[in-house]
N, C-alpha and C positions, 0 to 999 in steps of 0.2 A: 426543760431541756438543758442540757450541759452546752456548754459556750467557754472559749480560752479568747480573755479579750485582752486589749491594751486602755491599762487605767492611766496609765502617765507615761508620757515621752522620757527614754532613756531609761524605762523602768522593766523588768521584767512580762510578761504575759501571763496572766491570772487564767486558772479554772474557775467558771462564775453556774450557778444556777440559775435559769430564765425562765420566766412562762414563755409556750408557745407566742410566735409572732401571728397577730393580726391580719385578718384576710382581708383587702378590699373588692369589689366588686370584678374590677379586671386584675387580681392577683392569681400566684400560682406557692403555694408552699411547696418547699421541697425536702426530700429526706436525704441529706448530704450524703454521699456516698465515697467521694473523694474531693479532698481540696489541696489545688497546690500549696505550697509555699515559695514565694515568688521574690526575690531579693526587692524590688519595689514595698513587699511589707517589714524589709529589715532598715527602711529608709524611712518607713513612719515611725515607726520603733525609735528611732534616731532622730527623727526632727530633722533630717536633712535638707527637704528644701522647707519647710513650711513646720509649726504646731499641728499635730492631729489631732481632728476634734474625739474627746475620750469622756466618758467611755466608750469602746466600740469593739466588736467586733471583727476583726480582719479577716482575709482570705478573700482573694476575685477570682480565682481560678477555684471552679464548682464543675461538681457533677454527681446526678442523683436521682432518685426517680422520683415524681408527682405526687403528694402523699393527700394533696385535695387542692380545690381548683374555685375561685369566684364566682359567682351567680352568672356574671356575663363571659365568662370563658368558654370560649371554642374551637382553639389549635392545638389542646393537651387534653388528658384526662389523666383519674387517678391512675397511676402504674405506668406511665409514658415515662421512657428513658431519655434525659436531657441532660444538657448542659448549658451553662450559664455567660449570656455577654454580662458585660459588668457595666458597659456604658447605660447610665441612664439618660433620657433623654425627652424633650416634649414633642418630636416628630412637625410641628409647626412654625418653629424662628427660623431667622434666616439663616444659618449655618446647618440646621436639620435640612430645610429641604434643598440647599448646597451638597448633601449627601456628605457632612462633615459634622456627623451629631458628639464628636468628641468636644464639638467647641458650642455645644447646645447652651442657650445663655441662662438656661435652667437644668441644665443642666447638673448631674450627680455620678458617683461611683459606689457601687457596691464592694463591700470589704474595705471603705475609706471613710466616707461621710455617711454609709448609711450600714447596718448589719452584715455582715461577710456569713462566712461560708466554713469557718472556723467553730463549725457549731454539726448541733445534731442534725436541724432543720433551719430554714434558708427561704425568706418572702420574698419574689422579684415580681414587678409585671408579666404580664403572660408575653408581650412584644421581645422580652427578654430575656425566653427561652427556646434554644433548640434544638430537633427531637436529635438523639444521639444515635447512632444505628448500631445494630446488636453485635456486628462488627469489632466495633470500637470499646475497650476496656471502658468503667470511667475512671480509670485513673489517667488513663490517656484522652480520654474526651476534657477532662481541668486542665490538663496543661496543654492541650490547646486552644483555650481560649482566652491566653495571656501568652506565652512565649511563644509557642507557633503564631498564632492569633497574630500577636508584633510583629515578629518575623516576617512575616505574608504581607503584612500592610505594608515595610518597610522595601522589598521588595518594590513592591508596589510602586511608592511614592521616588523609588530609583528609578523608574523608567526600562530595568532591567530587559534586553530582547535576547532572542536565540544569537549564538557566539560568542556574546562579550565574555570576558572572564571577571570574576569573584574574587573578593577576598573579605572574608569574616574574621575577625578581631575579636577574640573572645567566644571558647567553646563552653560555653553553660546550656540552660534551657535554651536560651534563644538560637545560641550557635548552632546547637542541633539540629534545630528544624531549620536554617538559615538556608544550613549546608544542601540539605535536600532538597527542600523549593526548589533554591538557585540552579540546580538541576532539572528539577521538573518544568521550570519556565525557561531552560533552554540553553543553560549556560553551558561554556567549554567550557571552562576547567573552574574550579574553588578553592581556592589557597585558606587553609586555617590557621589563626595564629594562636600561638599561646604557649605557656611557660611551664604546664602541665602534662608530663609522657604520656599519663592515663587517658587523658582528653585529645592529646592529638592521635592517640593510638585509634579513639571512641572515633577521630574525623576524619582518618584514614580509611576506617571501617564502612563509611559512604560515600568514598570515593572522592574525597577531597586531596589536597597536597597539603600536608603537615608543614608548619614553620616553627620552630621551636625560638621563641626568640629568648629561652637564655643562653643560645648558642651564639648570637650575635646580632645584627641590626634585623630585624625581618625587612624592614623597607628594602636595603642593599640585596636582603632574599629574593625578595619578590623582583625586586626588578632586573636579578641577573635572571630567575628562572624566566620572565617574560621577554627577554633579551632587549632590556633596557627601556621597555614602552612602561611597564606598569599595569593595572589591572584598569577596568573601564569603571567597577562598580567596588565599591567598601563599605561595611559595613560595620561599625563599633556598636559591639552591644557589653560593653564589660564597664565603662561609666568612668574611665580615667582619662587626665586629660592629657597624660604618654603619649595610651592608645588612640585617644583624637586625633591628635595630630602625625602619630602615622600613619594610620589610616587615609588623612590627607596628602602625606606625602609620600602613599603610593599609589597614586592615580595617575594614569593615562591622561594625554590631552583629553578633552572634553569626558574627563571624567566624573563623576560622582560618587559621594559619598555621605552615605544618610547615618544619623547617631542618634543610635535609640536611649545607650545609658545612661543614668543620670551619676554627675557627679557636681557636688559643690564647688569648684572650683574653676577659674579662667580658663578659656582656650587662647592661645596666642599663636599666631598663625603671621608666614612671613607673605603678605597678600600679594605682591608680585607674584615671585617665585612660584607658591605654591596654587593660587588661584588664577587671578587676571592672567599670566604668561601663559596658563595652559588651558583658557575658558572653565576651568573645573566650578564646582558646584557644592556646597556645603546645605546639607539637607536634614531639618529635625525634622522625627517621625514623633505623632505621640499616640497609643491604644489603637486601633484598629476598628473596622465600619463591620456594621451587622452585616450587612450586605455582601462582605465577603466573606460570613465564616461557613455557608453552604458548601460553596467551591473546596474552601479548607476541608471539609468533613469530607469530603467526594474524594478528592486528594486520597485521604488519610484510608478509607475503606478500601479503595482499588491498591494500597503499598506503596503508593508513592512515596508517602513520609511516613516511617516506623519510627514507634517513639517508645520500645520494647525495652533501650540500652538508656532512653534520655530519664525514667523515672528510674532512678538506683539505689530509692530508699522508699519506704512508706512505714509512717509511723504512726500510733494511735492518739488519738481526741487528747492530749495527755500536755500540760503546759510546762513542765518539764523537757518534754522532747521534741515539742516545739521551737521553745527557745533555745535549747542546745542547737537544733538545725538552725538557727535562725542568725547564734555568736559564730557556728561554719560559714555562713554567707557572706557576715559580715568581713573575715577571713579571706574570701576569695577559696573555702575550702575545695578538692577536690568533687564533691559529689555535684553531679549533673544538677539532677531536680526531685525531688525531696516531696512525697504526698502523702497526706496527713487523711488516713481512713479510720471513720468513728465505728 
């Protein structure tokens, strides 16, 4: 099978030829059908936080149909349409059954430490996969199971209720589907920021409030449009630490604000002022729980979250055009989210 892997950090992504992967008894092969490309695999690429172990395979965001199934398999069969958690996990340490298998102590990741998705076909556990409904694109079924996927958990982990107000820092994959949840779980209003017309045009178009912050401070935005209180709930998913720390400073008393993106660099924060004075709450989010991505799919099928505008490229098996998407991420380029059909 054809495979585009990463052989060295900082080094381009190779087209490779593989034999098929290995079945185990409770595996599930799959016939990739889409896989995102997810700025998280422009950070392995880079060596940002850590060495990647290589060679490997990249891609977490999968979706595709069942192309055969392990001796003891019984929630799929061949020709079942799925899509892929990327958490692996042993279901048994104490973080599994705390129902926080991202901190599994045996934990893994598919498209990192173990074969992605970046390929023809794709071997996950069967606990691993789930069923996609006919509904759902799979180009939209992979990216939600990383940037919506975040999104939903992050949420989540905000505490977000019916009324508060939003703001999301950073319209890419995540922002998209940010935008929407935050609605669907109840919020008045969603402030989007970003530097981007395209993109606040794309956060307008879901009914958020555009900040364009090369127009000027978005904090000073946000807090005249809220008439001085600030938003309850913030959200950084763009990975700078600018946007960090605006994002902290525009929160409402007893605000929060969760941050998903990853950036190498210090957060410096004035802890009075911006925390202790106001009870506020500074909150990492990291991957998302199986257990929520049912809900996400229910979501996604009823319209809740259209994800029609957030995929605005698809490109083929092709490590050239990979990588090209991958020096645009790196960039901050304008496109949404970017899916890579073999």
């Amino acid at each position: 099978m054809k495979a585009v892997r990463l052989v060295a950090a900082h080094h381009p992504l190779e087209l490779h030829e593989l034999p098929l992967p290995t079945l185990g008894d409770h595996d599930v092969l799959v016939r990739v059908r889409a896989a995102g490309i997810c700025h998280s695999d422009v950070h392995y690429r880079a060596a940002t936080a850590s060495e990647p172990p290589v060679p490997k395979t990249l891609g977490h965001e999968i979706a595709g149909v069942v192309e055969q199934v392990g001796s003891r398999v019984t929630t799929v069969a061949a020709g079942s349409r799925v899509c892929v958690h990327y958490v692996l996990s042993c279901g048994e340490c104490i973080y599994c059954r705390a129902g926080a298998e991202q901190f599994c102590t045996q934990g893994s990741m598919i498209g990192r430490y173990v074969d992605g998705g970046y390929a023809e076909f794709v071997a996950v556990p069967e606990r691993n996969v789930v069923l996609l409904p006919d509904e759902i694109p799979f180009e939209h079924g992979a990216i939600l199971m990383c940037s919506s996927a975040t999104a939903f958990h992050a949420l989540r982990k905000a505490r977000l209720v019916g009324g508060e107000t939003v703001a999301v820092f950073g319209i890419g994959g995540l922002g998209v589907s940010a935008i929407q949840l935050a609605y669907a779980f109840g919020a008045l209003d969603v402030y989007a920021i970003d530097i981007n017309a395209d993109k606040l045009k794309l956060a307008a178009s879901y009914g958020a409030i555009p900040v364009d912050a090369r127009a000027g401070d978005p904090v000073a935005t946000i807090r005249e449009r809220t008439h001085g209180k600030g938003v309850d709930v913030a959200l950084e998913v763009i990975g700078l630490p600018q946007t960090m720390k605006q994002a902290v400073q525009s929160l409402a008393v007893l605000g929060r604000v969760v941050i998903a993106g990853v950036a190498g660099q210090a957060l410096e924060l004035d802890t009075y002022r911006e925390l202790l004075g106001k009870e506020a709450e500074v909150i990492g989010t990291m991957d998302h729980l199986l257990h929520e991505l049912p809900l996400l799919l229910e979501l996604t099928r009823r319209g809740k979250l259209k994800l029609d505008q957030a995929v605005t490229r698809t490109v083929p098996l092709d490590a050239d055009a990979i990588n090209q998407v991958m020096d645009e991420l790196e960039q901050f380029g304008s496109s949404v989210r970017s899916v890579i059909v073999p």
